[in-house]
C-alpha positions in Angstrom: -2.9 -22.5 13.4 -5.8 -20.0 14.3 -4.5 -16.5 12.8 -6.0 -13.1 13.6 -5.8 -10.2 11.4 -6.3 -6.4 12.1 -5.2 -3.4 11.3 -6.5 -3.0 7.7 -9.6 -1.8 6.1 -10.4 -4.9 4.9 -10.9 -7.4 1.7 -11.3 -8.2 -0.6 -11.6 -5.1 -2.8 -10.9 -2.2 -0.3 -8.4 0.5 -1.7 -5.1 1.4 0.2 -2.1 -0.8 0.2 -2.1 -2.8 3.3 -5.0 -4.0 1.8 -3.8 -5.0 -1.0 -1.5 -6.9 0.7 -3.5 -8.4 2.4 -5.7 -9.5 0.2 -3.2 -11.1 -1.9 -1.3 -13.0 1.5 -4.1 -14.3 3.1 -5.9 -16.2 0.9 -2.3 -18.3 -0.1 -2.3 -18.7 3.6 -5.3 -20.1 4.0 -4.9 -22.6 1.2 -1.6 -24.0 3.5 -3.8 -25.0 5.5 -4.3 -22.7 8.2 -7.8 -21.2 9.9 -7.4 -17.2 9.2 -9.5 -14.5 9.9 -9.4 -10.5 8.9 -11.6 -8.6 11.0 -12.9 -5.4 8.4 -13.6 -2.1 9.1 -17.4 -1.9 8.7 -17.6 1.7 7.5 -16.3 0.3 4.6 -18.3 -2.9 3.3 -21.0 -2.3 1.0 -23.1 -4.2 -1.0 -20.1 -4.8 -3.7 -18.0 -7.1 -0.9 -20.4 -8.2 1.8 -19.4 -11.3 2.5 -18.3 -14.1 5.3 -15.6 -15.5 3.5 -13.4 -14.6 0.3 -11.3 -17.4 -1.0 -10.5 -19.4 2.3 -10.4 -16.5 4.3 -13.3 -15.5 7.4 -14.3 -12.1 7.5 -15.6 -10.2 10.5 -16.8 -7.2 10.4 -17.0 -4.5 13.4 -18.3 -1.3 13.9 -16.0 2.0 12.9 -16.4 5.5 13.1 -15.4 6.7 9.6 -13.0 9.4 11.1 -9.4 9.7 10.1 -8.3 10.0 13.6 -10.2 7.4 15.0 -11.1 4.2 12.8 -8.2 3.0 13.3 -7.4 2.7 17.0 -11.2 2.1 17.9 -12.0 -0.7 15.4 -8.4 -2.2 16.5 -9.3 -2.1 20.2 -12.4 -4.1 19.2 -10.8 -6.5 17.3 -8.0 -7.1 19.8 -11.0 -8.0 22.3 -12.7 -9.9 19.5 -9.2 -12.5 18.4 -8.9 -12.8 22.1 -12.9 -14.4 22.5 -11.9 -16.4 19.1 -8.6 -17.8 20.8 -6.4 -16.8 18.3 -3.1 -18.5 18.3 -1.8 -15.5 16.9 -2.9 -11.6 16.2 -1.1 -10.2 13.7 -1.3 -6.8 13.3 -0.5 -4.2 10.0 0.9 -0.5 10.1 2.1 1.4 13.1 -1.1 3.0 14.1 -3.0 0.0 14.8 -0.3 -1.2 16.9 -0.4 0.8 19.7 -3.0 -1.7 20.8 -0.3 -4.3 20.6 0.8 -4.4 24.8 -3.3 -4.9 25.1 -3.4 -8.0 23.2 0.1 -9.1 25.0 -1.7 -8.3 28.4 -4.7 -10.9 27.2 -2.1 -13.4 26.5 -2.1 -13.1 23.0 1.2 -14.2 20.7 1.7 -10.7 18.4 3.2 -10.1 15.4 3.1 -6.8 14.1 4.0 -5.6 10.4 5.9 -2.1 10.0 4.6 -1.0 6.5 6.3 1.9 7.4 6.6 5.7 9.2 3.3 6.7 8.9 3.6 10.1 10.7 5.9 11.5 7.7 2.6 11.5 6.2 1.4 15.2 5.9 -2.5 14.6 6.4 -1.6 13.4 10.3 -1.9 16.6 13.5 0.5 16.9 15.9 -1.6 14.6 18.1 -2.1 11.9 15.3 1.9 11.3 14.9 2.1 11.5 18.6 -0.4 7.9 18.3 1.1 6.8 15.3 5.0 7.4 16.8 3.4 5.6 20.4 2.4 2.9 18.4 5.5 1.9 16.6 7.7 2.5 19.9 5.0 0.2 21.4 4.5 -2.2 18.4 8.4 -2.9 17.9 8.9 -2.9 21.8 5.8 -5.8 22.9 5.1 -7.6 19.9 6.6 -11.4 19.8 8.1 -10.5 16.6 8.0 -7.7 14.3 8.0 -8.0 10.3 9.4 -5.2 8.2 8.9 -4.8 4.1 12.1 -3.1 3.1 15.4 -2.4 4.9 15.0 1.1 5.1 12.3 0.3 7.8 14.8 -2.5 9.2 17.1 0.5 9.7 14.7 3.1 11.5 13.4 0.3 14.1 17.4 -1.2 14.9 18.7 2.5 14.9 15.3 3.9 17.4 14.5 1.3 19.1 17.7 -1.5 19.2 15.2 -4.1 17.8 17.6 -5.9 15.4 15.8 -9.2 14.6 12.8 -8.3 12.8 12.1 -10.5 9.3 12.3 -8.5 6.4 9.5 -9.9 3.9 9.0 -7.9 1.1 5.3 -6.2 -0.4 4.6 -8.8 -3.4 3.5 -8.5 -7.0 1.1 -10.9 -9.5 2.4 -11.0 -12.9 -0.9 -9.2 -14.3 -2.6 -11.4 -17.4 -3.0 -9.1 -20.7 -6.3 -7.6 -21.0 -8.6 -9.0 -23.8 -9.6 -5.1 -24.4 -8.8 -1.8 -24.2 -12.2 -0.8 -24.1 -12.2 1.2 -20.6 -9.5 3.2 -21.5 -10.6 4.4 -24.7 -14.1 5.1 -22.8 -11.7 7.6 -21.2 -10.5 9.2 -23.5 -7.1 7.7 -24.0 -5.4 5.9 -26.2 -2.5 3.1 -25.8 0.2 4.0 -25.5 -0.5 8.0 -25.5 -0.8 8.5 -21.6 1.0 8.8 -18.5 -0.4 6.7 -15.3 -0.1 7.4 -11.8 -2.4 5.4 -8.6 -2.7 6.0 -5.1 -4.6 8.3 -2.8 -5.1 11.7 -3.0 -3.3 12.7 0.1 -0.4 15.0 -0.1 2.5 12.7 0.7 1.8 11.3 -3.0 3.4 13.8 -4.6 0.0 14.1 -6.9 0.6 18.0 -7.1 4.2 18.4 -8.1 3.5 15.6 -10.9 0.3 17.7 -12.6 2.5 20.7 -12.2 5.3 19.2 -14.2 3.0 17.8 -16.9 1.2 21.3 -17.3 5.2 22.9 -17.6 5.5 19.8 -20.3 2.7 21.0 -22.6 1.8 17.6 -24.4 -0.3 17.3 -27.2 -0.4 14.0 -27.3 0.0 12.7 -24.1 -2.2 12.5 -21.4 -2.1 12.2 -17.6 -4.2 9.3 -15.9 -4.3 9.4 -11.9 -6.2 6.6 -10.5 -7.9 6.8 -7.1 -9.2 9.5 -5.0 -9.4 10.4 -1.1 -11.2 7.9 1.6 -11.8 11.1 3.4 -12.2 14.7 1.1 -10.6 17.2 2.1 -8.8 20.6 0.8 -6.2 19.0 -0.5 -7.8 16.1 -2.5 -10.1 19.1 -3.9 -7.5 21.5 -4.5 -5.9 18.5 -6.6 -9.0 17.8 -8.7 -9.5 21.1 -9.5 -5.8 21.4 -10.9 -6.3 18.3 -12.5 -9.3 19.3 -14.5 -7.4 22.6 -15.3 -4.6 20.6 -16.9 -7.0 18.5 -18.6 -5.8 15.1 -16.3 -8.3 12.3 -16.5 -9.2 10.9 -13.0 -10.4 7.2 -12.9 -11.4 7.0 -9.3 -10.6 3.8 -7.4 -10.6 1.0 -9.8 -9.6 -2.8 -9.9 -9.5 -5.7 -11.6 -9.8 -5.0 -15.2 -10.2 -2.1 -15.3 -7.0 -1.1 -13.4 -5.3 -4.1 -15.7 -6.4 -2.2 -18.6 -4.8 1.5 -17.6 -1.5 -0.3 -16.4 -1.0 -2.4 -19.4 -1.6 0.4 -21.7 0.0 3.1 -20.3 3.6 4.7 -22.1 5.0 5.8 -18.2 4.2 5.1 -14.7 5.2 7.6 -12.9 5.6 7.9 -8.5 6.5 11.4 -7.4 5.8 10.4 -3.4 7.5 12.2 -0.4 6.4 9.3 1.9 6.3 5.1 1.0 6.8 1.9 2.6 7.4 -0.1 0.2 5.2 0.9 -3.1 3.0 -1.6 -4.1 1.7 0.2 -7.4 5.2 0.7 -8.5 5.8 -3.4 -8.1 2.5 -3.7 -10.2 3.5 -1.2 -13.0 7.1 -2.8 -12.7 4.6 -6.4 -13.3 2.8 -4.5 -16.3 6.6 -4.1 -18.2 6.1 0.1 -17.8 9.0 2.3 -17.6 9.2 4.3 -14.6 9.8 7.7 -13.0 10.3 7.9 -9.6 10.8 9.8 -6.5 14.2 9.5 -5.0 12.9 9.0 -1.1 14.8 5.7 0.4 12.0 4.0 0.3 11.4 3.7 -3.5 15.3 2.9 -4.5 15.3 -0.7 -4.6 17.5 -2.7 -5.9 15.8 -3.5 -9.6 15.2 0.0 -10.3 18.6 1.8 -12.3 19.8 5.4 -11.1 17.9 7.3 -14.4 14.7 6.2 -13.0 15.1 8.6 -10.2 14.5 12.8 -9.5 14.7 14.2 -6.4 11.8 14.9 -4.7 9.5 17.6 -4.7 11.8 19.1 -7.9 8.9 19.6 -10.4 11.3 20.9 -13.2 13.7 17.9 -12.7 10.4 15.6 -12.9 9.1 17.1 -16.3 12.7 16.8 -17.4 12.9 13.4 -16.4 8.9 12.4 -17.9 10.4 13.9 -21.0 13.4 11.9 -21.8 11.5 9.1 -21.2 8.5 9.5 -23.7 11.1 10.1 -26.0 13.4 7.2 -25.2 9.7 4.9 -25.2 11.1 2.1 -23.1 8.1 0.7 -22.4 7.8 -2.5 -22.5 11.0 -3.0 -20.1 11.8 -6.1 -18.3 12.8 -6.3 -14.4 13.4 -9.0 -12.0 10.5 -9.3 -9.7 11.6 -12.8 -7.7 12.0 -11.3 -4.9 8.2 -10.0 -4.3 6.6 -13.5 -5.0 3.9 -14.2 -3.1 4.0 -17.5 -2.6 7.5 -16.8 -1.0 6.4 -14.6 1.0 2.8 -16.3 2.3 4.9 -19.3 3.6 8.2 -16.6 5.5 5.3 -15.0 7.1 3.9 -18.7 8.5 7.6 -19.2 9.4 7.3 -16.2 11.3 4.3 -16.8 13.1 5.8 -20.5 14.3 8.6 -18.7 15.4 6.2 -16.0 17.4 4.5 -19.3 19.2 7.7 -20.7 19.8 8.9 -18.0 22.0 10.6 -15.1 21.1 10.2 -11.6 23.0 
């Protein structure tokens, strides 16, 4: 089976989390067999992950304007036209935004399948015109695609209750059990010490809840503790530098994006992870802290309460004094290392549903 891929950044070693999705389905894909291909956004190869091919997988790369508003739908446009010239047996294409393109590559005679990683226009860095795309290209995605894969049930629920589409296939994010780090060398380059610091990763858009969570360690007053955020904005703006400069205030330590060992390193030896988002899919750094055995704080939006999570990990959103209360019973309860089921975000299991799903998109469907 010839597979197409669009919609993300890229891999291997792009931040954001479709990515990292990505980057771990594919290449299990690939090893079953099948000939796949991820077309990257070129704006974002350098010389650290130039590349044809990472580990099975082809990569492409096509031209992208690096502009919020308009990476997305240009370079999926192109690589719509480019799957079509490869004679893809199927396109599949990640996130909402990208899909909007979906009734183009259905026009070309192309089988679809489109991944709903979730609402992106709750997210507050989007215009009125941006969610106006992003909303289009969900109604569009959901409404043309051959079938349509969702990664919780919360997003299940918005697409059967808007749109009446009732058979998508839920297939969960997945996780790697992480392998312990032979040093703790990076950490301690920081400045911190095991077990002495709280960790938080993602991007350093608003939706993250970044603010609220430096606020409540500042109201905390720790001596001994510190706050770790990794990662950083793709694209600076007020907010990312109206973060950093609280952060430096409250004496956070920012990381950057990291991977690999690095990122292995801060996880395993963190006391707390902690997610204070007002907008998820479904989380893939809380899954990997979950893999590192941290205890967790988090946000009490639908999209984070699943199932192996226990109510006292919860605060409701945007509360920062019910977030430093929460941090603080925690550190002092020191649950870390803590055990949780994580079967169901294999993914093996979920490299050969999503095959399933593609047989079933070239076996008919909508």
């Amino acid at each position: 089976m010839k597979i197409v891929v669009t919609g993300t950044r890229g891999i291997p070693d792009i931040s954001g989390g479709v990515e990292t999705h990505c980057e771990n389905l594919y290449p299990r894909i690939a090893a079953m067999g099948h000939d796949v291909t991820v077309i990257r956004r070129r704006c974002y190869v350098d010389e650290g992950n130039r590349r044809e091919e990472y580990k099975g997988v082809k990569l492409v790369d096509l031209y992208t304007p690096r502009k919020k508003s308009l990476e997305a739908i240009i370079h999926t446009f192109l690589a719509v036209i480019k799957a079509r010239r490869m004679k893809a047996d199927v396109l599949h294409v990640h996130a909402i935004g990208p899909s909007i393109m979906v009734p183009l590559a259905r026009m070309l005679g192309m089988k679809v399948v489109m991944t709903n990683h979730g609402p992106d226009y709750d997210r507050g860095k989007w215009g009125r015109m941006a969610k106006l795309v992003l909303k289009t290209g969900e109604r569009w995605g959901t409404r043309f695609s051959n079938r349509v894969i969702v990664i919780s049930t919360v997003i299940a629920g918005i697409l059967r209750d808007k749109y009446g589409r009732d058979d998508t296939d839920l297939i969960y994010n997945g996780v790697n059990r992480p392998a312990t780090p032979g040093s703790d060398a990076y950490i301690r380059s920081l400045g911190l010490e095991p077990g002495k610091y709280i960790v938080t990763i993602g991007r350093f858009v608003k939706e993250k809840g970044f603010h609220d969570l430096i606020a409540a360690y500042r109201k905390l007053n720790l001596k001994d503790i510190k706050l770790a955020i990794a990662g950083d904005s793709d694209h600076p703006d007020q907010y990312s530098e109206e973060l950093k400069r609280m952060g430096r205030e409250a004496g956070v330590v920012f990381t950057g994006f990291i991977k690999g060992d690095k990122l292995n390193q801060l996880g395993h030896n963190a006391a707390l992870f902690v997610l204070p988002s007002y907008h998820e899919g479904l989380p893939i750094a809380l899954l990997e802290a979950m893999s590192e055995e941290l205890d967790v704080v988090v946000s009490d939006i639908p999209a984070n309460r699943i199932k192996e999570l226990e109510a006292g990990d919860f605060f409701p959103v945007g509360d920062v004094d019910a977030l430093a209360g929460k941090i603080k019973d925690k550190l002092e309860r020191g649950a870390t290392p803590r055990s949780y089921d994580l079967s169901n975000y294999n993914w093996d299991r979920i490299a050969e549903a999503t095959v399933k799903v593609y047989e079933k998109a070239l076996g008919g469907g909508k």
